[in-house]
Structures are given as C-alpha cells and as structure tokens.
N, C-alpha and C positions, 0 to 999 in steps of 0.2 A: 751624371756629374762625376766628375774624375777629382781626384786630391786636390790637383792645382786647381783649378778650377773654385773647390772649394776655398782653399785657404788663400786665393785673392778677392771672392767674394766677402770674404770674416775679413780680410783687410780693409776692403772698402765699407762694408758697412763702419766695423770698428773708427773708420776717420769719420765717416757721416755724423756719427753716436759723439763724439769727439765735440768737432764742430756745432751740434747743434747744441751739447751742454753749454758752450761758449754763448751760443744763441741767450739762453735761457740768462745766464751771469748776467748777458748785456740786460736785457731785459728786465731782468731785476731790479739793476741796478736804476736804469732809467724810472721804474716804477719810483725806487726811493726818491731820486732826484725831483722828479715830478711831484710828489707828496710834500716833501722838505721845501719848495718853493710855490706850493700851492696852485700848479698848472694842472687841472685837472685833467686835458687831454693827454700833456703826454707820461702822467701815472697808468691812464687807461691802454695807449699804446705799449708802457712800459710791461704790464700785465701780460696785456692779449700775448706781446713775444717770449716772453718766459714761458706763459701757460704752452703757447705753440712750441716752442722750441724743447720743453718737458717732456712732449709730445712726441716730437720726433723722436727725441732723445731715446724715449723706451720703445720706439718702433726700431730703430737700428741695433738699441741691443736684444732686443727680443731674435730681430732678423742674425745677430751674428752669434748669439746662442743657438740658434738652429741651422745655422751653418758649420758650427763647432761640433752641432753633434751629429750630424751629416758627417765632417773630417772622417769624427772619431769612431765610426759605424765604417766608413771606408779602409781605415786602417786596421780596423779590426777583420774584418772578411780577407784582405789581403795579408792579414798575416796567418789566416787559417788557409788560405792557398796556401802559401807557401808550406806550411808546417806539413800538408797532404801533397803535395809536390814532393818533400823531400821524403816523405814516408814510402811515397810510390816508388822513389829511383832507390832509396833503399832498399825495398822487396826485390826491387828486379835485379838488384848487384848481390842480392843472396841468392836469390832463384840461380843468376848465375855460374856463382860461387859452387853452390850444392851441383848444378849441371857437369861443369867441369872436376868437380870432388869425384864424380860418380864413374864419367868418361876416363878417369886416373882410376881408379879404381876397377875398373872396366877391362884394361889395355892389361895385355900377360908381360 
C-alpha cells in the first residue's frame, strides 16, 4: 500500500464513519418518535438503526485509524530513506572531494 492509496482509503472510510453517525441520529430520533407516539414498531425500527448504524459507525473509525497509522508508518520509513539517501550522496561528494584534494596534492 503506497500513501495515496492510503489516504484515500482514511477518506473513504472517514465519509462512511461520517454517514453512518447520520445513520445512527436518524435512528434515534425515530426511536424517540416512535415512543412519544406510542408505535411500538417503529421505536423498535428506530433502535435496531441507531444500534446498526453505531456499529458501523466504530467499524469505519476503527478502519481509518488503522489506515492513518498505516499513512503514518509509510511516512515515516520514507522519510528515513530519504534521510540514508542523502547521507550516502553525501559520503560519496566527500570521498570525492578528499579523492581530488589528494590528486591536487599529488600533481608537482
């Protein structure tokens, strides 16, 4: 899994996680409706989609916490390339340096 990859995967989940709290509102809300008017199916409906959409709810965030730190494990290794990337081109612009110091050095 490469960055982008990741951080449009933590997007979609995050809209999922999003939507289904909305889920959960509607739901709720229905429950109260349903009680206040004394329907008892649709309290019961109103429940079941809250409890389901609760549900969902911490399944997307759990999934874009672990996609977040998926990112942030990716970002991290990539920035220790780099940091050994530049350590290497640095060694070898001294090595050169000292090569040519020496060849100057060298010449009558």
């Amino acid at each position: 899994m490469n960055l982008d990859d990741a951080a449009i995967d933590a997007a979609a989940a995050g809209a999922a996680a999003t939507k289904a709290a909305g889920a959960s509102w509607a739901g709720a809300a229905a429950s109260v409706l349903g009680w206040v008017t004394q329907i008892d199916l649709l309290t019961l409906v109103g429940v079941l989609v809250a409890v389901s959409g609760a549900l969902v709810s911490w399944y997307y965030q759990h999934q874009r916490t672990r996609l977040a730190r998926a990112e942030s494990e990716i970002r991290q290794r990539n920035l220790l390339l780099d940091e050994q990337i530049k350590k290497q081109k640095l060694a070898e612009m001294e090595a050169r340096i000292t090569s040519h110091a020496e060849r100057m050095c060298d010449e009558p």
